[in-house]
C-alpha positions in Angstrom: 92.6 104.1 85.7 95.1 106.5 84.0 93.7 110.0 84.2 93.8 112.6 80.9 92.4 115.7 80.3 90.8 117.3 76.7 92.8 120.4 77.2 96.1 118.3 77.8 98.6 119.0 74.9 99.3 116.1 72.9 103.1 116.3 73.3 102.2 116.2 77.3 99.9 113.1 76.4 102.3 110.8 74.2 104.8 111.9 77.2 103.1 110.4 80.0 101.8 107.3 78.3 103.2 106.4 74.7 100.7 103.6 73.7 98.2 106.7 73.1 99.9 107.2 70.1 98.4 104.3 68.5 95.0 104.9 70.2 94.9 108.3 68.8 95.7 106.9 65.1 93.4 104.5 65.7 90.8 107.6 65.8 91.9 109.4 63.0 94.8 111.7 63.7 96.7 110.0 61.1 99.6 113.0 61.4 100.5 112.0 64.4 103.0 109.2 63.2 105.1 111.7 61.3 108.1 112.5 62.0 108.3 115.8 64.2 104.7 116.6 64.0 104.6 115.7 68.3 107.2 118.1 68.8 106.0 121.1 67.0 101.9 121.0 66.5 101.7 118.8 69.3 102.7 121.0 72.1 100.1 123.2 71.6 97.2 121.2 69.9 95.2 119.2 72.8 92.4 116.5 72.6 89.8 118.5 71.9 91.1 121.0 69.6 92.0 118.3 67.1 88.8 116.7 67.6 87.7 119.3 66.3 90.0 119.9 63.5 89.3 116.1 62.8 85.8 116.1 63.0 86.1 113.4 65.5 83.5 113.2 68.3 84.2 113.6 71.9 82.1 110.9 72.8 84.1 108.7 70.8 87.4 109.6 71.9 86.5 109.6 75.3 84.5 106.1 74.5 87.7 104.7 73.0 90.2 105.9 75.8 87.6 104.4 78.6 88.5 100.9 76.8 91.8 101.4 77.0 92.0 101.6 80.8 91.9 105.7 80.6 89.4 108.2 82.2 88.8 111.1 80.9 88.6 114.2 82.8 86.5 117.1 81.4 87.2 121.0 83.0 
């Protein structure tokens, strides 16, 4: 299984592994897909910060990733 963390930066995230782009559209952070917004809001917003900002569960998110072959470490 592919290892994450909710504090990684989503820049760092899309980095490693690009198909969690979709995954994390999939769960609401529609902004994602526009152009620049990786680059810029994305270095310094992480999982669980725009959980947050979303209104998104953890559970889900971490839920969701576990069926896409990903574990999800908490610190």
């Amino acid at each position: 299984m592919k290892q994450i963390q909710f504090n990684q930066s989503i820049q760092s995230l899309v980095s490693l592994y690009p198909e969690t782009k979709d995954i994390l559209f999939d769960l609401g952070f529609k902004d994602i897909v526009k152009p620049g917004m990786i680059q810029t809001v994305g270095r310094f917003m992480t999982l669980s910060k725009g959980a947050e900002l979303k209104g998104i569960s953890l559970d889900l998110i971490k839920k969701t990733f576990n069926q896409h072959g990903y574990d999800i470490k908490e610190e």
